[in-house]
C-alpha positions in Angstrom: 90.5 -23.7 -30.3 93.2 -20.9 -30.7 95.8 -22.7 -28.7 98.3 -21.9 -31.7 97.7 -18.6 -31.7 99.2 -15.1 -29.8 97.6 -12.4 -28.4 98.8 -8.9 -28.3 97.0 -6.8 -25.6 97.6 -2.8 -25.5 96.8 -1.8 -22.1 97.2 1.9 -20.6 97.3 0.9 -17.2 97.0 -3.3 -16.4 97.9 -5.1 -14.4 98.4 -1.8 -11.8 95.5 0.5 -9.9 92.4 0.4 -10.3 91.9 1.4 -13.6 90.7 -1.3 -16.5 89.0 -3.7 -14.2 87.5 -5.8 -16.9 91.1 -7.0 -18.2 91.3 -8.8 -14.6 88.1 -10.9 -15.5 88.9 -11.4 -19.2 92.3 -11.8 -19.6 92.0 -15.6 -17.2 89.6 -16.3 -20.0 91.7 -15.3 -22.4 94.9 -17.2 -21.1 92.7 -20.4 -22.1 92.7 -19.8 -25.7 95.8 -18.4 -26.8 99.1 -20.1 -26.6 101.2 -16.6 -25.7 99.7 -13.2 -24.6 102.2 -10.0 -25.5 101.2 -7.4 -23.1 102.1 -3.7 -23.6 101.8 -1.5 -21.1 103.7 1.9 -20.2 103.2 1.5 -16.4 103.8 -2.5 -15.8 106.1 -2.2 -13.1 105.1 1.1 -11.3 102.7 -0.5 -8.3 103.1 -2.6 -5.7 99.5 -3.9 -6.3 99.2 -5.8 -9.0 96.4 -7.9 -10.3 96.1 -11.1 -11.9 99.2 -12.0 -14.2 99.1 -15.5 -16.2 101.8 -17.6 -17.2 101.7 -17.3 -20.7 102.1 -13.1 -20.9 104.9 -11.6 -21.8 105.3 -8.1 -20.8 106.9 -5.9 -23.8 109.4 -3.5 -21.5 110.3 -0.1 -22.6 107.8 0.4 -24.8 106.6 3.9 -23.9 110.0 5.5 -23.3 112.6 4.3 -26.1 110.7 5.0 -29.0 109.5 7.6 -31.1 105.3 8.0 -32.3 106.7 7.1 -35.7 108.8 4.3 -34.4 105.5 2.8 -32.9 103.3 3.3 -35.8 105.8 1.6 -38.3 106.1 -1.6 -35.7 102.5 -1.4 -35.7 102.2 -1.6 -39.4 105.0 -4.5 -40.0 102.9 -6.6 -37.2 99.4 -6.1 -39.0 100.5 -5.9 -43.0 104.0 -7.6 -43.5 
């Protein structure tokens, strides 16, 4: 159905704690009906647990550190209106 497609999921906390348990359930659905999932997350690598991780995300690294609130709002803009 959307196999061409990419998703970009902005996630506080996933896959690590406890925190956002839904993304677990939803995200094995959502691996079925998008060709690449973009995950960005601050705290990806901070926990030994980690829940489920399918093998069509892509974890965006350094997101939360390297760049500025107005850095992120223009990316933001270019990915939704350019």
């Amino acid at each position: 159905m959307f196999k061409d497609r990419i998703l970009i999921l902005l996630a506080s906390d996933y896959p690590n704690g406890n925190t956002e348990v839904f993304l677990e359930t939803e995200i094995k659905f959502l691996e079925t009906y998008f060709k690449k999932i973009f995950l960005v997350s601050p705290f990806y690598k901070t926990s030994s647990y980690k829940r489920y991780i399918p093998s069509n995300l892509v974890y965006i690294e350094d997101y939360c550190c390297k760049y500025s609130i107005k850095d992120k709002l223009k990316s933001l803009f270019y990915i939704f209106f350019i």
